[in-house]
C-alpha positions in Angstrom: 3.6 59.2 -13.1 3.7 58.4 -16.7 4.0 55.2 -17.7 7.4 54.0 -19.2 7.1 52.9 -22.8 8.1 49.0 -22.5 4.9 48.7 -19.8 2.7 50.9 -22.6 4.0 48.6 -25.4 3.7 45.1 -23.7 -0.3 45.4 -23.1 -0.5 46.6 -26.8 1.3 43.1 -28.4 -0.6 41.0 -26.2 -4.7 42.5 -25.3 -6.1 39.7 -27.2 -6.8 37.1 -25.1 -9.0 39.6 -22.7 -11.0 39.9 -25.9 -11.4 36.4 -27.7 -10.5 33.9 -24.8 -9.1 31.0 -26.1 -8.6 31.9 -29.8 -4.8 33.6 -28.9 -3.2 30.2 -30.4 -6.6 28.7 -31.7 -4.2 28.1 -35.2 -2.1 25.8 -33.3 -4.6 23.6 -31.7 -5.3 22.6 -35.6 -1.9 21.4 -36.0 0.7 19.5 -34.7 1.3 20.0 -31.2 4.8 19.7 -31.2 6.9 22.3 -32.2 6.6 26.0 -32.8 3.5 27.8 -34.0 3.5 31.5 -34.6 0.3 34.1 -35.2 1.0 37.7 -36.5 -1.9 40.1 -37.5 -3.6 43.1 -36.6 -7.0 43.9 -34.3 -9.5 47.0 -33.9 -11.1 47.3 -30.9 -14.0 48.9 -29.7 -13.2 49.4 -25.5 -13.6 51.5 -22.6 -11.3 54.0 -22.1 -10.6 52.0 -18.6 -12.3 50.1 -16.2 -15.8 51.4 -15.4 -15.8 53.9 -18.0 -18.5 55.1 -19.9 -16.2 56.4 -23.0 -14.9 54.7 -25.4 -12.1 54.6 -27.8 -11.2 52.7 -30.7 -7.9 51.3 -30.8 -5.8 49.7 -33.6 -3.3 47.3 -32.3 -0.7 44.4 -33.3 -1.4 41.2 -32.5 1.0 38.4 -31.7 0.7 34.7 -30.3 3.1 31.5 -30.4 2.7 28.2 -28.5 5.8 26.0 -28.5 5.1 22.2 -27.2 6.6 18.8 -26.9 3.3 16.6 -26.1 1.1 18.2 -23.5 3.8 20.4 -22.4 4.1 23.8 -23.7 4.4 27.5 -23.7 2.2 29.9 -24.7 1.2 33.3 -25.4 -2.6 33.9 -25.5 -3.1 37.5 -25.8 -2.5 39.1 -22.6 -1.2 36.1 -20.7 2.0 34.5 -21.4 1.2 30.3 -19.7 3.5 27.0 -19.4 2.1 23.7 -19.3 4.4 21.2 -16.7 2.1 18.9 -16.7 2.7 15.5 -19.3 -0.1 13.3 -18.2 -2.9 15.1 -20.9 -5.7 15.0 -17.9 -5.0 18.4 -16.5 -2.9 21.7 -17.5 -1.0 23.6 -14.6 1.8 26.0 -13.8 2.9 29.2 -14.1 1.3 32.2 -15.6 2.1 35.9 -16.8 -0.6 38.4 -17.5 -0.7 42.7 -18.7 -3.2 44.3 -17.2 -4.3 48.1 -19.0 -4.3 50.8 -16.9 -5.5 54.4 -17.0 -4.3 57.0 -19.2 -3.9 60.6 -18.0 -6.0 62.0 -21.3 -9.1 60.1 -20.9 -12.2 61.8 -21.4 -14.1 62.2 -17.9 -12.2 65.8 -16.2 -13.2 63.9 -12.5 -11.5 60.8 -12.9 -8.4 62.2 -14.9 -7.8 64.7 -12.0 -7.8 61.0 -9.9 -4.7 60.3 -11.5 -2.7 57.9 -13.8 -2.7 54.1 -13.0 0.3 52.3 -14.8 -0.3 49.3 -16.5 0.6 46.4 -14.3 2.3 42.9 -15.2 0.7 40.0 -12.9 2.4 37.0 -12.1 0.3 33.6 -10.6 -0.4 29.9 -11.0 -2.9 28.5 -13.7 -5.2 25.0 -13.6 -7.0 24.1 -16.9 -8.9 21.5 -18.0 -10.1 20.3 -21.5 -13.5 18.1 -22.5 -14.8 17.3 -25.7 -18.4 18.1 -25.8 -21.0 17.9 -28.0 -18.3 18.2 -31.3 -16.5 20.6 -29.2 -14.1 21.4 -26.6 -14.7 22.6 -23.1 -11.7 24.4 -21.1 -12.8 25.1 -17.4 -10.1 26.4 -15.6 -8.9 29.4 -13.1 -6.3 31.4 -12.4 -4.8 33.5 -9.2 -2.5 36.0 -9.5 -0.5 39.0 -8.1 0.9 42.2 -9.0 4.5 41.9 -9.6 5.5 45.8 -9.7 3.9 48.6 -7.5 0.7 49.3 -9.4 -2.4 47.3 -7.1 -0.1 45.1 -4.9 -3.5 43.1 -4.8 -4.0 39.5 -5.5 -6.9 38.7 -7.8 -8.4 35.3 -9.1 -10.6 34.6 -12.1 -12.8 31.5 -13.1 -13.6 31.0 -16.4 -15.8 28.4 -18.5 -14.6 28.6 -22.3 -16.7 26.4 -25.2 -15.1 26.4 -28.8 -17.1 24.2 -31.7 -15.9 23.9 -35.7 -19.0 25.0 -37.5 -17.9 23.4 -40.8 -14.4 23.5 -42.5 -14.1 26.8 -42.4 -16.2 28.2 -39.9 -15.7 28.1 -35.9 -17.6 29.4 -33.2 -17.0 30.1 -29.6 -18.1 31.5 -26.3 -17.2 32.0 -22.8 -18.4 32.9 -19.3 -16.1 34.1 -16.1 -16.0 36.0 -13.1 -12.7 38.1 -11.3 -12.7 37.9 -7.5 -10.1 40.8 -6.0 -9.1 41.5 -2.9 -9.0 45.0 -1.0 -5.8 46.4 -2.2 -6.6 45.3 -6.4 -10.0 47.3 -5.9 -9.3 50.6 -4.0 -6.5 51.3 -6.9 -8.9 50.7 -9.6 -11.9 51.9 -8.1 -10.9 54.0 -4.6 -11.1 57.4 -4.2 -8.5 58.9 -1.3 -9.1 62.0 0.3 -6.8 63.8 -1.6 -8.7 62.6 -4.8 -11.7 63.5 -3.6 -10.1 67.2 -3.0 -8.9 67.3 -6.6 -11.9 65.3 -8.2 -14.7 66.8 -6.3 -15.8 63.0 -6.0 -16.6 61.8 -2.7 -13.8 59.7 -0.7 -14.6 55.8 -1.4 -12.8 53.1 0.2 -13.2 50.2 -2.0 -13.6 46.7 -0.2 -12.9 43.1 -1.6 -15.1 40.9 -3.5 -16.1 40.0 -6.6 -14.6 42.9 -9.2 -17.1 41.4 -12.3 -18.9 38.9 -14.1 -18.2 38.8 -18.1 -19.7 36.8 -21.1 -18.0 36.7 -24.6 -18.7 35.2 -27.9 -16.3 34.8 -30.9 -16.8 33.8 -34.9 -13.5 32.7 -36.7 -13.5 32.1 -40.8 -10.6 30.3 -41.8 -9.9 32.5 -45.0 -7.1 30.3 -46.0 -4.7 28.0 -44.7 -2.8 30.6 -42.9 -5.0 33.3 -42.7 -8.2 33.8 -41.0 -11.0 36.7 -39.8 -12.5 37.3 -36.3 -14.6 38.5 -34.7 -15.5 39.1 -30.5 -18.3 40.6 -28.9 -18.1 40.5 -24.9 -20.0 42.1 -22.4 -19.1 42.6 -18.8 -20.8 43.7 -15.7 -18.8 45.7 -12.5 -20.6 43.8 -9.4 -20.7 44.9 -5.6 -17.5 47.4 -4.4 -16.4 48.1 -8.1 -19.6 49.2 -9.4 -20.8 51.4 -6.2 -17.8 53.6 -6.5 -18.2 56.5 -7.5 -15.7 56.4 -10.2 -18.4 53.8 -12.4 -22.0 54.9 -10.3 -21.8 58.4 -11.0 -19.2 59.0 -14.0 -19.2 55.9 -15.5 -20.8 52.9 -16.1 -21.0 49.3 -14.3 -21.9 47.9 -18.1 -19.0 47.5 -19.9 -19.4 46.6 -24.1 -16.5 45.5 -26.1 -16.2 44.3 -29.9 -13.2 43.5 -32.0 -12.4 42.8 -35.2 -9.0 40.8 -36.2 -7.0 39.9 -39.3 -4.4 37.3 -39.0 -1.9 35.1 -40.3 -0.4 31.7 -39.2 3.0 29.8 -39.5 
């Protein structure tokens, strides 16, 4: 089933935090927190055409973030995950947290896994824990997040730990990096990377029933020039690797890839 055009839209707006973690509202961390901040720009990215793919497209998309806050508290969009802050105290960040998750398109390259079928993009719904540290002239965030599907696309539950180090360079230049791994359960992985019998009829891949476990473990690293005031350049290289279940399907071991490159390049300005 196709996917309707709000799901296909919403993943569009808001891919960017999957690709420079932490930077989503990086313009208002250098100002007031109070208030509302607002980033509008534009990205190209360099991706695989889904998860475990061995194809790649390049993709031209919108970018938009905002954090509103009143002291520690706040709301914020950071690319693909939309977060609230309950917490006052400063020490820790919790509470709720929304995130889009791409699918898989029906005219991807590979004939095998197109014949698997369409996966919609799914909306994910969970609870958040952050915490910051200055270190070394930077900032530290080591945090994690466990979610659920809200709609009918995995019906999994999946969690993700993350270590995320951001340093000014000078006054204009800023550099970042980050290191996680995504834990899934049963359900999460056999829609991403199962094969039923009737897909094996259709695909001519062999029937795999994918089992729990850790899905991947990903390492990124980000440049940001602050062109202006308002406008600033970046840049994100990340590199992720499909471990255990995911990557001995047969959907990544035999017509994809369990290495998984991405690069993007983003223009934006901020208000």
């Amino acid at each position: 089933m196709s996917d309707p055009p709000k799901m296909k839209f919403l993943p569009l707006v808001a891919c960017f935090a999957s690709l420079v973690v932490g930077h989503g509202v990086a313009y208002a961390q250098d100002q007031d927190r109070d208030g509302l901040h607002l980033a509008l720009g534009a990205v190209g990215v360099y991706r695989p055409e889904y998860k475990g793919a061995k194809d790649y497209e390049v993709a031209p998309l919108p970018f938009v973030g905002f954090r509103y806050g009143r002291g520690d508290v706040y709301v914020s969009l950071e690319g693909r995950a939309l977060r609230a802050n309950l917490l006052p105290s400063g020490w820790l960040e919790a509470g709720p947290i929304l995130t889009f998750e791409r699918g898989r398109d029906g005219d991807i390259k590979n004939l095998a896994v197109r014949r698997l079928g369409e996966i919609d993009d799914a909306v994910n719904a969970g609870v958040f824990a952050r915490k910051r540290l200055a270190l070394a002239g930077g900032e530290l965030k080591i945090g994690g997040e466990v979610l659920t599907d809200t709609g009918k696309v995995h019906e999994g539950v999946l969690a993700e730990f993350g270590l995320d180090y951001d340093r000014p360079l000078n006054d204009r230049w800023s550099a970042g990096a980050s290191l996680s791994t995504t834990w899934a359960d049963r359900k999460y992985m056999q829609t991403y990377f199962g094969v039923s019998g009737a897909g094996a009829l259709a695909s001519g891949l062999s029937p795999y029933a994918a089992d729990k476990g850790i899905e991947n473990v990903e390492a990124g690293a980000t440049l940001r020039y602050r062109i202006t005031d308002r406008w600033s350049a970046l840049a994100n290289a990340s590199y992720r690797r499909l471990v255990d279940s995911a990557a001995d399907s047969p959907i990544v071991a035999r017509e994809g890839s369990a290495d998984q490159g991405q690069l993007a390049l983003a223009l934006f300005y901020s208000f």
